[in-house]
Chimera marker file (.cmm) of the C-alpha trace (Angstrom):
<marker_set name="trace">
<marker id="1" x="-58.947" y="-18.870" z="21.699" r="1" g="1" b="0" radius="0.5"/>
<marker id="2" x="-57.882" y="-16.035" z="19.796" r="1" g="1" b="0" radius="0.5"/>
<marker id="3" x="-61.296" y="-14.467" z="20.539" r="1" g="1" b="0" radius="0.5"/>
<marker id="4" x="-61.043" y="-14.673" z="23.920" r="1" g="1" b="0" radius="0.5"/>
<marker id="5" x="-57.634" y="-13.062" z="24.299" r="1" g="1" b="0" radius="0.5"/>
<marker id="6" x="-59.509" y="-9.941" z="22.393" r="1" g="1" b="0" radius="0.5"/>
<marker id="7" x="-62.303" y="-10.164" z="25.040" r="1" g="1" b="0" radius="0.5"/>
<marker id="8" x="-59.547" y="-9.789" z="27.700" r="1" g="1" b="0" radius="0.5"/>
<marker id="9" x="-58.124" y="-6.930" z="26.117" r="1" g="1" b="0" radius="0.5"/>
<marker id="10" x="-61.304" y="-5.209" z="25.825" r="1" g="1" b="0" radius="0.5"/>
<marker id="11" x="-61.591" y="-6.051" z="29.364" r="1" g="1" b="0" radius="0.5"/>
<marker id="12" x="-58.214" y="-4.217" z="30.252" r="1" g="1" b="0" radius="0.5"/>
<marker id="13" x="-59.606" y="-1.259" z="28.146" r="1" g="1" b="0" radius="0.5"/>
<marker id="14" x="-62.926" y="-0.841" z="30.361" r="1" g="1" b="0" radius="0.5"/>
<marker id="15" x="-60.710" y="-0.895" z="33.397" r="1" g="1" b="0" radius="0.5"/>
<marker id="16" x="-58.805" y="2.239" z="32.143" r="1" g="1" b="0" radius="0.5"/>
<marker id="17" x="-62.426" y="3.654" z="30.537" r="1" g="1" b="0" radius="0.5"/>
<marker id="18" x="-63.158" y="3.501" z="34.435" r="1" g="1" b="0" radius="0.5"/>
<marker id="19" x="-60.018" y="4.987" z="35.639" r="1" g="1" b="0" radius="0.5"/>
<marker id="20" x="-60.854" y="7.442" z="33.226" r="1" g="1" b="0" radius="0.5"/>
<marker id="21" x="-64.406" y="8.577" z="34.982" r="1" g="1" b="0" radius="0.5"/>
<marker id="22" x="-62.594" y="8.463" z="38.088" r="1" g="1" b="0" radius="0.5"/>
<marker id="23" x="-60.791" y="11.590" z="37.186" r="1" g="1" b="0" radius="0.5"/>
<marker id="24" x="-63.309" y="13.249" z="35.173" r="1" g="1" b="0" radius="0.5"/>
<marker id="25" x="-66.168" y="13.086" z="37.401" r="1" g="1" b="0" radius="0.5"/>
<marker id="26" x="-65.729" y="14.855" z="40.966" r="1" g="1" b="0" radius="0.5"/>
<marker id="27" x="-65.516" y="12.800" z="43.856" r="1" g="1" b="0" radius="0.5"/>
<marker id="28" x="-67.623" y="10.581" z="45.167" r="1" g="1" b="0" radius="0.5"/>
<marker id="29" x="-69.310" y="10.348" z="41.427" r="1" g="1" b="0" radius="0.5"/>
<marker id="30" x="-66.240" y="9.014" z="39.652" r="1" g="1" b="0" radius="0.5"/>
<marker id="31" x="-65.080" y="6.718" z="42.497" r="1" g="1" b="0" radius="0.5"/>
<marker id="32" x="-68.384" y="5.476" z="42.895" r="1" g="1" b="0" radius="0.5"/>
<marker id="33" x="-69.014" y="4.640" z="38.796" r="1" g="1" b="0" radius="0.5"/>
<marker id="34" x="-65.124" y="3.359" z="38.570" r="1" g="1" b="0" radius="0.5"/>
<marker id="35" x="-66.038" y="0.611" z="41.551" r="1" g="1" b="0" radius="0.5"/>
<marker id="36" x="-69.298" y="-0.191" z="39.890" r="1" g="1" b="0" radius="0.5"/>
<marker id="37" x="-67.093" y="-0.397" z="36.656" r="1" g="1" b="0" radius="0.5"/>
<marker id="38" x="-64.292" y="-2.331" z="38.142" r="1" g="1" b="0" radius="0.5"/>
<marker id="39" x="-66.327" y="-4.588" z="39.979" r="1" g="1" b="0" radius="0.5"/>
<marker id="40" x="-68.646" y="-5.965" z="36.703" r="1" g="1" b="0" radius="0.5"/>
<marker id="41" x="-65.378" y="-6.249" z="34.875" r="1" g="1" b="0" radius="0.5"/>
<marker id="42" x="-64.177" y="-8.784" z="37.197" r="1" g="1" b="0" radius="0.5"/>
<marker id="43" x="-67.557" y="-10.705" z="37.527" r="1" g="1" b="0" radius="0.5"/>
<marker id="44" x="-67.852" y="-10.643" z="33.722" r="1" g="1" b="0" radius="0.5"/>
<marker id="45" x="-64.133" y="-12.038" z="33.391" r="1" g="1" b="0" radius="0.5"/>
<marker id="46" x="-64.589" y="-14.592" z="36.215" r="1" g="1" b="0" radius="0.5"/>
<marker id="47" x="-67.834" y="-15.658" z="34.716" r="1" g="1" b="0" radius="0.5"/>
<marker id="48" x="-65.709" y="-15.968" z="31.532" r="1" g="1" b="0" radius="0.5"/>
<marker id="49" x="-63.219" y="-17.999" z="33.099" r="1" g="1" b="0" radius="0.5"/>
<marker id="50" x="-65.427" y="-20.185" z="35.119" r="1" g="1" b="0" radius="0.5"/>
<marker id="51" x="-67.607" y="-21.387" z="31.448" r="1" g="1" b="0" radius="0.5"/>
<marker id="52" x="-64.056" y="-21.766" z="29.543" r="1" g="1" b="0" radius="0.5"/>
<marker id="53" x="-63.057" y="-23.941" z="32.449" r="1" g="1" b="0" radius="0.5"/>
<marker id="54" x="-66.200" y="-25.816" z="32.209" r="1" g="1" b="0" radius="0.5"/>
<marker id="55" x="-65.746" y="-26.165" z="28.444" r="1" g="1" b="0" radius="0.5"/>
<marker id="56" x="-68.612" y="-24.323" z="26.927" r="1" g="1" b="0" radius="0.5"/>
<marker id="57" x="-66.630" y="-21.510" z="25.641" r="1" g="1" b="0" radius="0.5"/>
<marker id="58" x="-64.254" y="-21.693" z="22.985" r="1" g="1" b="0" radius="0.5"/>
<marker id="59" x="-64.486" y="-18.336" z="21.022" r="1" g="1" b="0" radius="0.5"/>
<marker id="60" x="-65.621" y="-14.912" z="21.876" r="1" g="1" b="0" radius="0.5"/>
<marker id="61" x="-68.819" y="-15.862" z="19.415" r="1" g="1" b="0" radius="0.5"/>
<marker id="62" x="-69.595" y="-18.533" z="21.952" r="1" g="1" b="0" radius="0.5"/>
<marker id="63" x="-69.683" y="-15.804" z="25.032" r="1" g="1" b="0" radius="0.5"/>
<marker id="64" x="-71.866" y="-13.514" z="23.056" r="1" g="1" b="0" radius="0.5"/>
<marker id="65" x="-74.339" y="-16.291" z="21.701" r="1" g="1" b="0" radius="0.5"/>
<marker id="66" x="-74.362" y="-17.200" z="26.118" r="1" g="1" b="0" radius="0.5"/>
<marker id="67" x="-75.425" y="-13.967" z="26.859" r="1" g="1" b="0" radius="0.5"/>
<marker id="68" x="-77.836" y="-13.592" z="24.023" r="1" g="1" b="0" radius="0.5"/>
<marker id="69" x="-79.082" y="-16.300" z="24.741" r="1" g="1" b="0" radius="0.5"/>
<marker id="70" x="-78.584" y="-16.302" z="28.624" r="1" g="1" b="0" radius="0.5"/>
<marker id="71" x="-77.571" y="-19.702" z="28.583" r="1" g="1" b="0" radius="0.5"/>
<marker id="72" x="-75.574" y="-18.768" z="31.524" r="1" g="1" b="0" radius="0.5"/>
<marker id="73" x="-77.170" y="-16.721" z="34.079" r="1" g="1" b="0" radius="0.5"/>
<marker id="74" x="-73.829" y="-15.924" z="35.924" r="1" g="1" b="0" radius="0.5"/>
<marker id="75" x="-71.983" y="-14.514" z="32.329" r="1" g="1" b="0" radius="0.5"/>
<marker id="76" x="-75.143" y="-12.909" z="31.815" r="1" g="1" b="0" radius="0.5"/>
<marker id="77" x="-76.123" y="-11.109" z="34.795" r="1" g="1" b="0" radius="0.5"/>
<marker id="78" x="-72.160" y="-9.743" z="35.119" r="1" g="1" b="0" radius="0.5"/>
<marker id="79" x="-72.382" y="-8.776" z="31.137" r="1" g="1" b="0" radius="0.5"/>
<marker id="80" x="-75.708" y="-6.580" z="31.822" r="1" g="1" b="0" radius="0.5"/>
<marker id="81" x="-74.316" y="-5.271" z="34.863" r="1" g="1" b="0" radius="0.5"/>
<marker id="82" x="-70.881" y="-3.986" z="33.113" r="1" g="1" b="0" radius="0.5"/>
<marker id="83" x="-73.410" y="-2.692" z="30.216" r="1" g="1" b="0" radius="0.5"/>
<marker id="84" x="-75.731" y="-0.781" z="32.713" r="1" g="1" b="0" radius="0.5"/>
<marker id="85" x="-72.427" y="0.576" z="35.094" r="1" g="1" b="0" radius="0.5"/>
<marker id="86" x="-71.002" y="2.158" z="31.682" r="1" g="1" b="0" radius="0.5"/>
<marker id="87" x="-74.002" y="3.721" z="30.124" r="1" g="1" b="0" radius="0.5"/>
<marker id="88" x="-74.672" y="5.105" z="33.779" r="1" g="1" b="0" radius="0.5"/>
<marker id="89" x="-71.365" y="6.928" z="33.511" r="1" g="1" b="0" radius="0.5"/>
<marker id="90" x="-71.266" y="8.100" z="30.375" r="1" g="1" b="0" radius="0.5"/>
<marker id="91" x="-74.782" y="9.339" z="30.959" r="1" g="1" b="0" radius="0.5"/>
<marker id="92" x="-73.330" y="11.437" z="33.317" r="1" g="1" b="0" radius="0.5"/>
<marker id="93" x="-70.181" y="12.238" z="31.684" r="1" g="1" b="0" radius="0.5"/>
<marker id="94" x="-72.370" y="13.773" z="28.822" r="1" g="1" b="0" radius="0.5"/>
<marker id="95" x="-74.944" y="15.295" z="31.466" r="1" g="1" b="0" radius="0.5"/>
<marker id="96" x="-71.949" y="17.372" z="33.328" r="1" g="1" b="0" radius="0.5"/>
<marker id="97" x="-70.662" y="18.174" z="29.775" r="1" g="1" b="0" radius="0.5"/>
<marker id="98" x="-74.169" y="19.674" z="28.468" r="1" g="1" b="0" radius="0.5"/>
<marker id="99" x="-74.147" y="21.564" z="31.813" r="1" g="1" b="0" radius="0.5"/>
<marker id="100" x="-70.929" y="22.848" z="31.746" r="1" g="1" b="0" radius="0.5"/>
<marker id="101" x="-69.974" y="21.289" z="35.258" r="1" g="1" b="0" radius="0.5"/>
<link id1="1" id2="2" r="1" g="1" b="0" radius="0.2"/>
<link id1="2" id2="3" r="1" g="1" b="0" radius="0.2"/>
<link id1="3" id2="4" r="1" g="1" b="0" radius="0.2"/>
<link id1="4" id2="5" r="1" g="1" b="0" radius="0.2"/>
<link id1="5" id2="6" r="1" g="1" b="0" radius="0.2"/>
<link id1="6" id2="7" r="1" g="1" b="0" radius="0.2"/>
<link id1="7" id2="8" r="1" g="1" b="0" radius="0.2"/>
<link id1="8" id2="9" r="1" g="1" b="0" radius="0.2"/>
<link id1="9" id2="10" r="1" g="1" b="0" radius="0.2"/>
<link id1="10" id2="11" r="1" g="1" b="0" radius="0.2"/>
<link id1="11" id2="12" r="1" g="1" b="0" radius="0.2"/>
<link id1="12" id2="13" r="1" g="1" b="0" radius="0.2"/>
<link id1="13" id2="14" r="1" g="1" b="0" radius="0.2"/>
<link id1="14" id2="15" r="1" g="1" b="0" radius="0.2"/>
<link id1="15" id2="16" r="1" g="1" b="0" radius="0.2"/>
<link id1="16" id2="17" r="1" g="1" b="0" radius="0.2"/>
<link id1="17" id2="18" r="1" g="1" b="0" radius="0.2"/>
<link id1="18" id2="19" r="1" g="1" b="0" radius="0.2"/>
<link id1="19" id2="20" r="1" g="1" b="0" radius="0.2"/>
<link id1="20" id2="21" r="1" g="1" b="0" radius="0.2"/>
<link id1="21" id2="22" r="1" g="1" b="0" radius="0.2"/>
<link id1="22" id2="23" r="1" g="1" b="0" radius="0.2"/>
<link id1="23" id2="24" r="1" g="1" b="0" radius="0.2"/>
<link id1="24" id2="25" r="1" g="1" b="0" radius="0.2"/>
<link id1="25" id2="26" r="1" g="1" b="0" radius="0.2"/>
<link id1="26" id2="27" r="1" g="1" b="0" radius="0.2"/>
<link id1="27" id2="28" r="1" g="1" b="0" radius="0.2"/>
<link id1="28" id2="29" r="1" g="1" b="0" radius="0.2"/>
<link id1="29" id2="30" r="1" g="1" b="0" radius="0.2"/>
<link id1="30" id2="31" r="1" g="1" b="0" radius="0.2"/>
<link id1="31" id2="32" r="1" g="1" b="0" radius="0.2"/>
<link id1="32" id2="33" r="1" g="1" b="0" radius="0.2"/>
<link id1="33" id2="34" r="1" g="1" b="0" radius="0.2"/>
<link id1="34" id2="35" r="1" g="1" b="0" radius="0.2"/>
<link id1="35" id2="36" r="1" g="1" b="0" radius="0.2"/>
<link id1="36" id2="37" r="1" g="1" b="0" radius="0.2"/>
<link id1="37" id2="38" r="1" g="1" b="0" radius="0.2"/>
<link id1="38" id2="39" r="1" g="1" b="0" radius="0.2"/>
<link id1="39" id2="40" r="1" g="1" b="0" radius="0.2"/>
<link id1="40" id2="41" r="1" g="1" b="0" radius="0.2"/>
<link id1="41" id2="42" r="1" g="1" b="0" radius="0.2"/>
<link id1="42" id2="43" r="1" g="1" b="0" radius="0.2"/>
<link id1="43" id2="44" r="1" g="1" b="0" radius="0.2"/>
<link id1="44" id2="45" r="1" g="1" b="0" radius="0.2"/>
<link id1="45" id2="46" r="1" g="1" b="0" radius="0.2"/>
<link id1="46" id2="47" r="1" g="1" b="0" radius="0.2"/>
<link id1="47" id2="48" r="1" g="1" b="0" radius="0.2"/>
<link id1="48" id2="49" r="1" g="1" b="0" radius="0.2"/>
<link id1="49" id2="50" r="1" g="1" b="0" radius="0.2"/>
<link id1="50" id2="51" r="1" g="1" b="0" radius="0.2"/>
<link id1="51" id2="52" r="1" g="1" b="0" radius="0.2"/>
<link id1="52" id2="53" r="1" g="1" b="0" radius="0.2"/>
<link id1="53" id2="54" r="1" g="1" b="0" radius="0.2"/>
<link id1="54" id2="55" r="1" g="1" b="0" radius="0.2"/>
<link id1="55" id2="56" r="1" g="1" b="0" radius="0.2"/>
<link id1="56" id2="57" r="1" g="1" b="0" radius="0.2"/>
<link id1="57" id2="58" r="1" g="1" b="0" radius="0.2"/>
<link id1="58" id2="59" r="1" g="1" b="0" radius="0.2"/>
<link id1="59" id2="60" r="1" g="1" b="0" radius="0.2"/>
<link id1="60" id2="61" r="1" g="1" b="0" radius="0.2"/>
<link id1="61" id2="62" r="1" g="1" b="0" radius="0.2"/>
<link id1="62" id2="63" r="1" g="1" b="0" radius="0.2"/>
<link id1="63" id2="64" r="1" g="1" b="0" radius="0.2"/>
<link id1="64" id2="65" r="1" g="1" b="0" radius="0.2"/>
<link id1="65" id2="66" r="1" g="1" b="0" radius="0.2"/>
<link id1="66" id2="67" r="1" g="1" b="0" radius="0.2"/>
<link id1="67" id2="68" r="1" g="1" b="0" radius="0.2"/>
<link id1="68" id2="69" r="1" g="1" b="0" radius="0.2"/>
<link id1="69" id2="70" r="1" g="1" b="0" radius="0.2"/>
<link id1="70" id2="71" r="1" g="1" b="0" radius="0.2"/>
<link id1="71" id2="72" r="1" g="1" b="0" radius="0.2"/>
<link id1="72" id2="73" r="1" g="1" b="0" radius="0.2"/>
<link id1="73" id2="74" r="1" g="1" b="0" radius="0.2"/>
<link id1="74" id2="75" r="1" g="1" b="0" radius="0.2"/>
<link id1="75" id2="76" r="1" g="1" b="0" radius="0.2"/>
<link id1="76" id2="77" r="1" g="1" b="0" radius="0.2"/>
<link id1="77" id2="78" r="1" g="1" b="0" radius="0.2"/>
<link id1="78" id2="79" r="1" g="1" b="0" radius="0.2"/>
<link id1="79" id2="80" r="1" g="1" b="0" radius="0.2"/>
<link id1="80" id2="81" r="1" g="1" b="0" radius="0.2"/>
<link id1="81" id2="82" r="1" g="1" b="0" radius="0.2"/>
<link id1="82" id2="83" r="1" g="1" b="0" radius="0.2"/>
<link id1="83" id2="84" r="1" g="1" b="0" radius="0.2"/>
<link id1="84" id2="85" r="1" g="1" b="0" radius="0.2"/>
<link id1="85" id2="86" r="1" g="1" b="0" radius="0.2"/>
<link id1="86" id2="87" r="1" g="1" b="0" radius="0.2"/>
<link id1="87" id2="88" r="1" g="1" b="0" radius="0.2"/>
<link id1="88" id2="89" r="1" g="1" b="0" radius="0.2"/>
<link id1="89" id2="90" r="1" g="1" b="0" radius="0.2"/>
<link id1="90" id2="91" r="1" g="1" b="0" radius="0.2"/>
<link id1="91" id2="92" r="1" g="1" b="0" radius="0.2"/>
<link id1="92" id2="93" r="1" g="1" b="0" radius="0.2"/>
<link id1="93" id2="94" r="1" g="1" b="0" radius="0.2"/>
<link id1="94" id2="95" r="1" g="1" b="0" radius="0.2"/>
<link id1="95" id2="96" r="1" g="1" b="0" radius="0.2"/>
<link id1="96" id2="97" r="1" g="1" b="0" radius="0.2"/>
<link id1="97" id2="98" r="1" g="1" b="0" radius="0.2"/>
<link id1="98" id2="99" r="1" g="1" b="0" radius="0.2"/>
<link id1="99" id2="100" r="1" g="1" b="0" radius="0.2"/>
<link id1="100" id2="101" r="1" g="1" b="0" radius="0.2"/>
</marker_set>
């Protein structure tokens, strides 16, 4: 359980990581990648808390070998999405950087 608490806290951290975009990228970029953020966070902890209350996850080794494996479509799908929504943004957080905008 332990492992799970971590996964949380990671969680928490991506939320500010978002909030973080939001004011470094000019509006409507950051708002847009902070929502996109946001929103995969929560699937991805719902999803979390929907297979611990079905008993299939007891450790955060168990959520990683579900998503590996996609055992669970829902924890899998929200775990690409929050992947995909933070390599978009720092994609463009570098971009802007290189460019000097």
């Amino acid at each position: 359980m332990k492992g799970i608490l971590l996964f949380a806290v990671l969680l928490l951290a991506i939320c500010a990581i978002s909030l973080g975009i939001n004011v470094a990228l000019p509006s409507p970029d950051g708002a847009l990648f902070a929502i996109a953020i946001l929103l995969s966070a929560a699937f991805t902890a719902a999803s979390v808390c929907i297979e611990l209350g079905e008993g299939r996850v007891d450790d955060m080794g168990d959520v990683m070998k579900m998503v590996e494996t996609g055992q669970s479509l829902r924890l899998t799908l929200a775990a690409y999405g929050l992947g995909c929504s933070l390599a978009a943004a720092v994609t463009v957080l570098v971009y802007r950087g290189l460019l000097g905008g």
